[in-house]
DRENZA-568917 format. One line per field, with one value per residue: residue number from 1; x, y, z of N, C-alpha, C in turn; residue in one letter. Coordinates in steps of 0.001 Angstrom, whole numbers, plus 500000, padded with zeros to 6 digits. Atoms other than C-alpha are relative to their C-alpha. Layout:
residues N
k <- NUM:...
n_X <- X:...
n_Y <- Y:...
n_Z <- Z:...
ca_X <- X:...
ca_Y <- Y:...
ca_Z <- Z:...
c_X <- X:...
c_Y <- Y:...
c_Z <- Z:...
r <- a:...
This chain:
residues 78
k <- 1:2:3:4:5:6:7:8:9:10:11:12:13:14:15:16:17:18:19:20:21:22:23:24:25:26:27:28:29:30:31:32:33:34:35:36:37:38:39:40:41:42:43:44:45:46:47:48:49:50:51:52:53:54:55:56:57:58:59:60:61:62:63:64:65:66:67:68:69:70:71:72:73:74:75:76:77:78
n_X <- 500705:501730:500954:500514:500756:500564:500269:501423:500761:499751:498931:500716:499864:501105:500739:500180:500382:501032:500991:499860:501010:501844:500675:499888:501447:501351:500096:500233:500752:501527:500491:500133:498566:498864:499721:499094:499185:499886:500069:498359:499831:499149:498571:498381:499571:499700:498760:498840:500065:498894:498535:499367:498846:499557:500911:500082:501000:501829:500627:500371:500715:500859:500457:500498:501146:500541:500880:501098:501060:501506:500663:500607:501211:500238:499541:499579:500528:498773
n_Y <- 501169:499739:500705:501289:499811:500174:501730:499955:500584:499259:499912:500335:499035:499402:500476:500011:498867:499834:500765:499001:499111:500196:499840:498573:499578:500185:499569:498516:499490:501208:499523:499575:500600:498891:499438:500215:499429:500885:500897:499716:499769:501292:500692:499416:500402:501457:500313:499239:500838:501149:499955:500794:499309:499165:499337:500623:501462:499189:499163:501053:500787:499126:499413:500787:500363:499124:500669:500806:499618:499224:501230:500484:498872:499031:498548:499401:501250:500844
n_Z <- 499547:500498:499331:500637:500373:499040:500287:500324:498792:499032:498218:498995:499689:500332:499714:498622:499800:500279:498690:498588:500408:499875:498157:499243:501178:499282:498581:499913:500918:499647:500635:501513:500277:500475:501043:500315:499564:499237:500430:500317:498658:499217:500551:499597:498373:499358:500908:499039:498776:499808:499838:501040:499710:501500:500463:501587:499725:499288:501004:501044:498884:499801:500665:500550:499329:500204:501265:499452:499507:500810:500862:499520:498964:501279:499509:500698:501317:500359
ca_X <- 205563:202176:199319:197775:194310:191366:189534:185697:184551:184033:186374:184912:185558:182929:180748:181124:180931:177545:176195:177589:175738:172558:172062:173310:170237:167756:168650:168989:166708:163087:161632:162110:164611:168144:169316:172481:174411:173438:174108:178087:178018:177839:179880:182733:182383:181951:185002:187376:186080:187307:190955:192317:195871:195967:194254:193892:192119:189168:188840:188029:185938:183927:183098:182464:179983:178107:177212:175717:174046:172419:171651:170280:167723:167549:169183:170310:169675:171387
ca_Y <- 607291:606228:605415:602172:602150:602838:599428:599276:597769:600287:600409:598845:601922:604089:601410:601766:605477:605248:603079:605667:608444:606888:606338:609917:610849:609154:610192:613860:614289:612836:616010:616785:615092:616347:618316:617540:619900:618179:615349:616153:617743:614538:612764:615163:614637:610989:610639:613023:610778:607773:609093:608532:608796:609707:612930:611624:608628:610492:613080:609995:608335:611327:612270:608499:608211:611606:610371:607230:608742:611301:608609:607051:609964:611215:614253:614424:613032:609996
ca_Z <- 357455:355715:357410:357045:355679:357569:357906:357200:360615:363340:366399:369523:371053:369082:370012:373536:373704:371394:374363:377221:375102:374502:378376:379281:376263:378001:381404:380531:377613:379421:378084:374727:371975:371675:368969:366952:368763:372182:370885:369981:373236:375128:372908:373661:377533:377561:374844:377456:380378:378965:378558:374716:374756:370697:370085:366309:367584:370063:367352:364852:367765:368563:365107:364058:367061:366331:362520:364389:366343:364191:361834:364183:366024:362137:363083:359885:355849:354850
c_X <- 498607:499054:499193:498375:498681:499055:498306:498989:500391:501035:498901:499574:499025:498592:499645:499938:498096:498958:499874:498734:498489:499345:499997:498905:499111:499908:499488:498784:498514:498954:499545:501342:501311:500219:501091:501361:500053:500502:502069:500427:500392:500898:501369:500166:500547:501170:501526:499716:500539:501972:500664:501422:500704:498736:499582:498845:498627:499733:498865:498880:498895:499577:499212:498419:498826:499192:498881:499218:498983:499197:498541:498730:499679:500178:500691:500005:501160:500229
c_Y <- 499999:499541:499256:500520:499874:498313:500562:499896:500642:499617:499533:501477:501165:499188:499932:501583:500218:499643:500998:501344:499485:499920:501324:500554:499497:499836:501415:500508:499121:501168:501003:499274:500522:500424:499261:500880:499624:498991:499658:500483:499168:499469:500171:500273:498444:499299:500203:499282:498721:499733:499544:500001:500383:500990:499977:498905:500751:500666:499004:499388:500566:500028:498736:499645:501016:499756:498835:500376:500683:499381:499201:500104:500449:501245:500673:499131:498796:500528
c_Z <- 499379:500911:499662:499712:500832:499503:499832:501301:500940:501383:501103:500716:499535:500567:501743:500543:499016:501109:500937:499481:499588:501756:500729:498939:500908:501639:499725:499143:500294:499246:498750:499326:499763:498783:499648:500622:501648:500190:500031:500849:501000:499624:500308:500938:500212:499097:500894:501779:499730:499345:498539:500088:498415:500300:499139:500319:500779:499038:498728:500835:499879:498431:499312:501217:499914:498572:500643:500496:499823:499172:500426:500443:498387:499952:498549:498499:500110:498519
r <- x:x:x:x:x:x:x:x:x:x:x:x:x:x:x:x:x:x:x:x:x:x:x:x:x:x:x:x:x:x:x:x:x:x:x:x:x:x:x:x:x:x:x:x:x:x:x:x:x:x:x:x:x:x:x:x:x:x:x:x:x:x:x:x:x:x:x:x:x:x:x:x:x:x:x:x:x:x
């Protein structure tokens, strides 16, 4: 079986775990900024809280919301 091609335009789904983790960031992190390993930390709670039922798919989720987010905090070059 092949697998169709990934598409260019993020999954809602990354987009709605980037949201859950920026609010659990600026709840937990009031005094000092997280690291990149914090960071992938939440991700891989609030990914296993909202239940994937592919492990292929959260793995892809999690790892596409962890780039954003370091991107984002500059946690890491572009």
């Amino acid at each position: 079986m092949v697998k169709p091609p990934a598409t260019i335009e993020r999954p809602k789904s990354v987009d709605r775990l980037i949201g859950i983790v920026e609010q659990a960031i600026a709840f937990r992190f009031t005094d000092r900024p997280p690291r990149l390993s914090d960071v992938a930390r939440i991700v891989n709670t609030a990914s296993r809280l909202l239940k994937f039922s592919d492990l292929d798919e959260r793995i892809e989720v999690e790892n596409a919301a962890v780039l954003a987010l370091a991107k984002k905090r500059q946690l890491v070059g572009l």
